[in-house]
C-alpha positions as CSV (number, residue, x, y, z in Angstrom):
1,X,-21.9,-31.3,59.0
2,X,-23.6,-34.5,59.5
3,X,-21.2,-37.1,58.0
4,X,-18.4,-35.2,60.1
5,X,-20.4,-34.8,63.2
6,X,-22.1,-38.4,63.6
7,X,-25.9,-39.2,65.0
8,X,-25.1,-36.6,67.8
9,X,-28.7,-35.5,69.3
10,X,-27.3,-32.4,70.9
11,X,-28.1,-30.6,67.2
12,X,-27.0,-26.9,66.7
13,X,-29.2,-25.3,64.1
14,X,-25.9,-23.9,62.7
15,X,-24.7,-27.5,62.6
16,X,-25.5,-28.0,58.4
17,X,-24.6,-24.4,57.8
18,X,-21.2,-23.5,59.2
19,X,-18.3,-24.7,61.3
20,X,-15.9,-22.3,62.6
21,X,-12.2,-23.6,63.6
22,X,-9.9,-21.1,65.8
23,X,-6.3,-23.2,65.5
24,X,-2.9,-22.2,65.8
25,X,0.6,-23.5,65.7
26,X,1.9,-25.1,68.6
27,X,5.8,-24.9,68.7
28,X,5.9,-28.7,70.1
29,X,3.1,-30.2,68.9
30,X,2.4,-29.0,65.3
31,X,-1.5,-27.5,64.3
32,X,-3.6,-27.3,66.9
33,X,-7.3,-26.3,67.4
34,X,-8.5,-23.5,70.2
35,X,-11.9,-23.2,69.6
36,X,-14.6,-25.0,67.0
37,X,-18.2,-24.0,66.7
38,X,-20.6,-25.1,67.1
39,X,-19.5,-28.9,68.7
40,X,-15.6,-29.0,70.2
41,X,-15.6,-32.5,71.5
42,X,-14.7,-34.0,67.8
43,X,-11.6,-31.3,68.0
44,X,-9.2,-34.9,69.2
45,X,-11.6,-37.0,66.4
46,X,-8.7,-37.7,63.9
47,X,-11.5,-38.4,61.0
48,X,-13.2,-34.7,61.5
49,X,-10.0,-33.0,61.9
50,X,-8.2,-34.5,58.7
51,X,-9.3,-31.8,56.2
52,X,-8.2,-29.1,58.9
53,X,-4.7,-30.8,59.4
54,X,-3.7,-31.2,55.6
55,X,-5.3,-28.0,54.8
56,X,-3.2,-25.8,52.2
57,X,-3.2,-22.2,54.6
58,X,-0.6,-24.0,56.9
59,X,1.7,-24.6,54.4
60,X,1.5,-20.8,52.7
61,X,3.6,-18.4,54.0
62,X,1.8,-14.9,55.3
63,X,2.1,-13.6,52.0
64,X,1.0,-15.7,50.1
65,X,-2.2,-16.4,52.1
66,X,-2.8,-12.9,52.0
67,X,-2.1,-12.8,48.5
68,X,-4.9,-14.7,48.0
69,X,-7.9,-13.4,50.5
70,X,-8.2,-17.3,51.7
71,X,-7.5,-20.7,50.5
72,X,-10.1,-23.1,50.2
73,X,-10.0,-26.7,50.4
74,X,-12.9,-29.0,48.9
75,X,-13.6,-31.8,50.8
76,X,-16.5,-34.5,50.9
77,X,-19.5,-31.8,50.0
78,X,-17.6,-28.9,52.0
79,X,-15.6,-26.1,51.3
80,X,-12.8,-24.7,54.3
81,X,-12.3,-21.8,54.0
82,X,-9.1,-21.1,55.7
83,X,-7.3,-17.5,57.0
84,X,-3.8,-17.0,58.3
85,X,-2.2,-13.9,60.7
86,X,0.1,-13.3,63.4
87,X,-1.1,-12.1,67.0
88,X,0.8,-10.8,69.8
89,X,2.0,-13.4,72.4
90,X,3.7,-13.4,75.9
91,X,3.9,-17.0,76.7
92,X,7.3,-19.0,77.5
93,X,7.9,-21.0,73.9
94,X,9.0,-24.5,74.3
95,X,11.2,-24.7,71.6
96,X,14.5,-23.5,71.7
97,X,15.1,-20.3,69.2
98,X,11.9,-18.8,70.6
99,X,11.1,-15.9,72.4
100,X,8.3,-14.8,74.7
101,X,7.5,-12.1,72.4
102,X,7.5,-14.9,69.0
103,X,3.8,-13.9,67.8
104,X,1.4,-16.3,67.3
105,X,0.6,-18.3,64.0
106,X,-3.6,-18.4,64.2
107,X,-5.2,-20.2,61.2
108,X,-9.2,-19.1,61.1
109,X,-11.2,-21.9,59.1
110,X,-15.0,-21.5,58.1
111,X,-16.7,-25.0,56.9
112,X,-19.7,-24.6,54.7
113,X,-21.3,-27.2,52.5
114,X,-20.4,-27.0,49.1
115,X,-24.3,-26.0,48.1
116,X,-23.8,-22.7,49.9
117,X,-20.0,-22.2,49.7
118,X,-20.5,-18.8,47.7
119,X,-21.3,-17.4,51.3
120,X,-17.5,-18.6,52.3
121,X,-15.5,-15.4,51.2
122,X,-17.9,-12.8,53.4
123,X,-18.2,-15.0,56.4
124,X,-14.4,-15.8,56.6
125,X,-13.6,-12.1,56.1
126,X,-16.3,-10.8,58.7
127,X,-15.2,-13.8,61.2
128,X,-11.3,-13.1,60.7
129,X,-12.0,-9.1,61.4
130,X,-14.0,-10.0,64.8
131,X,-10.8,-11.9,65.8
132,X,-8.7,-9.4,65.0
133,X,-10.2,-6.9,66.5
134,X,-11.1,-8.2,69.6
135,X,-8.7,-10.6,70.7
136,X,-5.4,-9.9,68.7
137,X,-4.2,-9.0,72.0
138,X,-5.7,-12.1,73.8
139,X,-5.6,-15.2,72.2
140,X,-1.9,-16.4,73.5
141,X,-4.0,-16.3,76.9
142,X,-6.2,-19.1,75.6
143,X,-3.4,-20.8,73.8
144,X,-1.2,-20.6,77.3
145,X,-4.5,-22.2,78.9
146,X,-4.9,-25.2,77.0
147,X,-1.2,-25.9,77.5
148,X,-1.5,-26.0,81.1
149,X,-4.5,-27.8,81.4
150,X,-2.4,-30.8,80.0
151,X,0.1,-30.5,82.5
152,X,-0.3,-33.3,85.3
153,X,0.6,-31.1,88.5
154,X,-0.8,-27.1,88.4
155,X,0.2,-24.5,90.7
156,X,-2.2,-21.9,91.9
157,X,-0.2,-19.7,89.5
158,X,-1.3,-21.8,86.6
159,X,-4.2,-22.5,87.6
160,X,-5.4,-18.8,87.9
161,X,-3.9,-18.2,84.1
162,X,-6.4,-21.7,83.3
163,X,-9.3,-19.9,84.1
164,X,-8.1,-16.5,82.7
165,X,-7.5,-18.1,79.5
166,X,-10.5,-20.4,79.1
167,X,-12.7,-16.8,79.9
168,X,-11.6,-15.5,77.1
169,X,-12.4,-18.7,74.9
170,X,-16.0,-18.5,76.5
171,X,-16.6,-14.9,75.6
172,X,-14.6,-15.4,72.1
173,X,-16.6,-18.5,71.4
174,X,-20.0,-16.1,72.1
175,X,-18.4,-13.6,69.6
176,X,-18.3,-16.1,66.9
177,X,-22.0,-17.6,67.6
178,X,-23.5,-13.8,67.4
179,X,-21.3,-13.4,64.1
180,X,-22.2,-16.0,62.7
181,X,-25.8,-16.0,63.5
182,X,-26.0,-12.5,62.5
183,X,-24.4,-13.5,59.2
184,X,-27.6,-15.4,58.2
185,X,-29.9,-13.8,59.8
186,X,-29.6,-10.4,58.9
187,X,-30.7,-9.0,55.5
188,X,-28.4,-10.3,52.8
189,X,-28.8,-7.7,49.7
190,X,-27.9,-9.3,46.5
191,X,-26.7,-6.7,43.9
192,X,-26.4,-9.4,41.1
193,X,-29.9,-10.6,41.1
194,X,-29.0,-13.4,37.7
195,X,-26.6,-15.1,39.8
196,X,-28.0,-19.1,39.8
197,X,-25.2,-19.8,42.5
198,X,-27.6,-17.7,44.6
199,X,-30.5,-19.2,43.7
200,X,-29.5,-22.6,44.4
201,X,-27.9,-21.4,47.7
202,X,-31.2,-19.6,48.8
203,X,-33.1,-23.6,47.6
204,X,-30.8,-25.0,49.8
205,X,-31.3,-22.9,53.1
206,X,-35.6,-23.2,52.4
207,X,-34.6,-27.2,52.4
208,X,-32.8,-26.8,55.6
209,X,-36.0,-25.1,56.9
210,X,-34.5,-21.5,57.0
211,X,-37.6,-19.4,56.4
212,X,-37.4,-17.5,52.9
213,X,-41.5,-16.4,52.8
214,X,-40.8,-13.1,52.9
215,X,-40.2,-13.5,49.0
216,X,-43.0,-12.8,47.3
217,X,-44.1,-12.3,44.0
218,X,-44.5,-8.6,44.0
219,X,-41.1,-7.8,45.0
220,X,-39.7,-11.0,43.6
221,X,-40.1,-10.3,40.1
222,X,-38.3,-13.8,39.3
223,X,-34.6,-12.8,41.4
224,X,-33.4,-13.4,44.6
225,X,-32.7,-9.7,45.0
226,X,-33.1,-8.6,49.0
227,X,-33.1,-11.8,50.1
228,X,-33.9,-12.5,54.3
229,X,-33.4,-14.6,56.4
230,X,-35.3,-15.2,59.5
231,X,-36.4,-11.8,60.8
232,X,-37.9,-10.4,57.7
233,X,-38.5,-7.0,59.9
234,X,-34.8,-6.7,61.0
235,X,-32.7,-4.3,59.0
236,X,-29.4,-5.8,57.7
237,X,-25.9,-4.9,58.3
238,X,-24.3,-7.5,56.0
239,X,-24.6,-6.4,52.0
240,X,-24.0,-9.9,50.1
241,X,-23.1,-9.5,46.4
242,X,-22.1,-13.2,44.4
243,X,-18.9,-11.7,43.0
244,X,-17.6,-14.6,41.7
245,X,-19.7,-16.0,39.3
246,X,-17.0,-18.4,38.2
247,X,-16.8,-21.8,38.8
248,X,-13.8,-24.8,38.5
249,X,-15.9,-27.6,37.4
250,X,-13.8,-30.5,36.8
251,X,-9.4,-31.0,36.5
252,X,-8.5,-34.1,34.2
253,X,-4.9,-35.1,34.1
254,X,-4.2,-36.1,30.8
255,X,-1.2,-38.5,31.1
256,X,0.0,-39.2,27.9
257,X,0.8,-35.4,26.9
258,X,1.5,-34.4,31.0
259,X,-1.0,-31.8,30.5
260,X,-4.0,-31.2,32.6
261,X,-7.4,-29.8,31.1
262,X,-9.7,-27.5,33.8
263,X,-13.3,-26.7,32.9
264,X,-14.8,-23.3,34.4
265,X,-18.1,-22.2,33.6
266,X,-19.3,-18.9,33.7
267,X,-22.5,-19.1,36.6
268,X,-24.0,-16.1,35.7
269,X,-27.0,-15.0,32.9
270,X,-25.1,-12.2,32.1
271,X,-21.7,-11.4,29.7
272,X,-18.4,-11.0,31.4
273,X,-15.7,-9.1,28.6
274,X,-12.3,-8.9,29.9
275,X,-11.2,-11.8,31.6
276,X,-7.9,-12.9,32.1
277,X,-7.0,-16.6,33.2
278,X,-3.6,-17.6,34.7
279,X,-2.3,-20.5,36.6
280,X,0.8,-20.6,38.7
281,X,2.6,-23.6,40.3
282,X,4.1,-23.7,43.2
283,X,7.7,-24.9,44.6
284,X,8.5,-24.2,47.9
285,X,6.5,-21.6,48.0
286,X,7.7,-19.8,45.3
287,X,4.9,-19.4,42.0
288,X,5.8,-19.2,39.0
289,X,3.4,-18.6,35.7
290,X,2.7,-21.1,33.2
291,X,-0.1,-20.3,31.5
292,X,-2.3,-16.9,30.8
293,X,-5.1,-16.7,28.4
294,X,-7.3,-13.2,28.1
295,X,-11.1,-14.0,27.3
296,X,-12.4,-11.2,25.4
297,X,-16.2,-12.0,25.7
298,X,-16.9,-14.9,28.4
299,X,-20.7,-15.7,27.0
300,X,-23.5,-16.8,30.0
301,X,-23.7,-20.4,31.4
302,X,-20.9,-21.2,29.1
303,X,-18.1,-23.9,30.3
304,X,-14.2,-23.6,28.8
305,X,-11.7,-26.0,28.9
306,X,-8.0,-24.6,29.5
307,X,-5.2,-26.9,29.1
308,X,-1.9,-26.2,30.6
309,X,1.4,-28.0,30.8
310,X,2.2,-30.1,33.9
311,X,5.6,-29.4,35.3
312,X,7.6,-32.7,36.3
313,X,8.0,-33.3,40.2
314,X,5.6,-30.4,40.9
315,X,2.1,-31.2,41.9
316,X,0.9,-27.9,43.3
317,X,-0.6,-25.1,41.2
318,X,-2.7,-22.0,41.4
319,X,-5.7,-21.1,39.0
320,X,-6.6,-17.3,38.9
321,X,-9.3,-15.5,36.7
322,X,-8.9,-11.9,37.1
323,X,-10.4,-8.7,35.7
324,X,-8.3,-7.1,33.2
325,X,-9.4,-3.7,33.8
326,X,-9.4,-3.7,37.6
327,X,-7.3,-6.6,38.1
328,X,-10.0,-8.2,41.1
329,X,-9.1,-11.8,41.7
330,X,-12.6,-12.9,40.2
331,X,-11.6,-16.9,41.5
332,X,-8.5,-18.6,43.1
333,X,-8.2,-22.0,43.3
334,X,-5.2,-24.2,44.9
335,X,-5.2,-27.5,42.7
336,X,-2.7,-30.6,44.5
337,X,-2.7,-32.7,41.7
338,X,-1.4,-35.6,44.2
339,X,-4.8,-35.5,45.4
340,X,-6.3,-36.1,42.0
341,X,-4.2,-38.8,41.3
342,X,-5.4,-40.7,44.8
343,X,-8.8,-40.8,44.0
């Protein structure tokens, strides 16, 4: 992220294609971050951390964020892509109300510029089941050493669970290089070969100097189907499809009526039939429907406008297009209208 990250020289090669935050909610001090990859030193940079701070996951309860897969947060050319659970903990809280046992609130976030973002939903799902399954049971250890470390006198107690903890950040900070890495450099096997998202994605990672040669014109044939990266020769474990072939486009408040107009274009060449289109706004948390439209026949490359009412005092809605047959969440999009009217 080079606007984020500065004129730093110590360049990651990972560094313009993904940032992964491990954060979690500290019971005295609010949102704070364990773990960012590839470059932790900006993790106290107020500037970087901004869009991670005000990001919508913290304010969603657990089922809401897993309601919606993720919630994603556009910001300056980048799309976070952000993930909520509960671990286990054993750590003294220090908030009164708490117990040692109170799990642990961890917020995942994955960073990718805008031009690839359709990677987002695989690489936040992949990331967030690596966590889960390998450090469920041991990330209050790492949030138990940071605490410490701040702590001006440390016993030899706490200073053997420093090191314990900060262990298990080095080996879960390996675990989320070799994901990621693996991510992009395996095979990625596109099963929707007319998606221009992918195309444009696949233009952008041959700008960055990610070498796509092994597409050539016999097995081309004018797609982006079996797409490598890399290691042509090394079988793939990840199978990429671009499910969502719908994009949000643009949100214009109209103020005289208090209605607000969103324009979604359909980013494939081929016919989707079926659609259904909601939106939802939200008041402490609660959602409640305010518009729903079904879309028989959804023609290629073509843009809608839906208009919906805007609800006094509330600034916060949800914009859903969803199969009607199988009811799949085809896009999800948080809109703060507050922001809108800031910039």
């Amino acid at each position: 992220m080079a606007e984020l990250f500065g004129s730093s020289t110590e360049k990651n090669p990972f560094e313009e294609l993904a940032v992964v935050y491990v954060l979690y909610f500290d019971e005295a001090q609010g949102h704070m971050p364990l773990l960012i990859y590839p470059v932790e030193k900006y993790k106290n940079d107020k500037t970087f951390m901004r869009p991670i701070k005000y990001h919508p996951i913290w304010f969603l309860s657990l089922n809401e964020s897993d309601a919606l897969d993720h919630i994603d947060l556009e910001f300056k050319g980048y799309t976070f892509f952000g993930k909520k659970f509960l671990t286990k903990s054993n750590r003294e809280k220090r908030r009164s109300g708490l117990k040692v046992e109170t799990p642990e609130t961890i917020v995942i976030v994955v960073s990718l510029p805008n031009k690839i973002e359709l990677f987002g939903d695989e690489l936040i799902r992949i990331l967030t089941q690596e966590v889960k399954d390998k450090y469920k049971d041991k990330l209050f250890e790492i949030i138990d050493s940071e605490i410490l470390k701040e702590e001006l006198i440390k016993s030899p107690k706490s200073k053997e669970r420093i090191e314990n903890g900060q262990a298990i950040k080095k080996q879960l900070r390996a675990s989320i290089e070799k994901t990621t890495r693996t991510f992009f450099s395996d095979v990625i096997k596109n099963s929707d070969a007319t998606s221009i998202r992918m195309q444009k994605a696949i233009a952008y990672l041959a700008f960055k100097g990610i070498d796509v040669s092994h597409i050539n014109t016999k097995e081309y044939k004018g797609s982006f189907s079996n797409i490598q990266l890399f290691d042509p020769n090394k079988s793939g474990e990840v199978n990429f499809a671009d499910k969502k072939p719908f994009i949000l486009l643009k949100i214009n408040i109209i103020d005289d009526s208090q209605e607000m107009e969103i324009l979604v274009q359909n980013n494939s060449l081929e016919e989707v039939k079926g659609i259904i289109v909601k939106i939802n706004h939200l008041k402490e948390y609660f959602e409640k429907e305010i518009m729903i439209e079904t879309i028989d026949k959804w023609f290629p490359q073509e843009e809608l406008v839906f208009i919906s009412p805007i609800i006094p005092h509330i600034d916060e809605y949800i914009f859903f297009i969803i199969d009607e047959v199988s009811n799949e969440k085809l896009l999800s999009k948080r809109i703060d209208l507050s922001l809108l009217k800031t910039t």
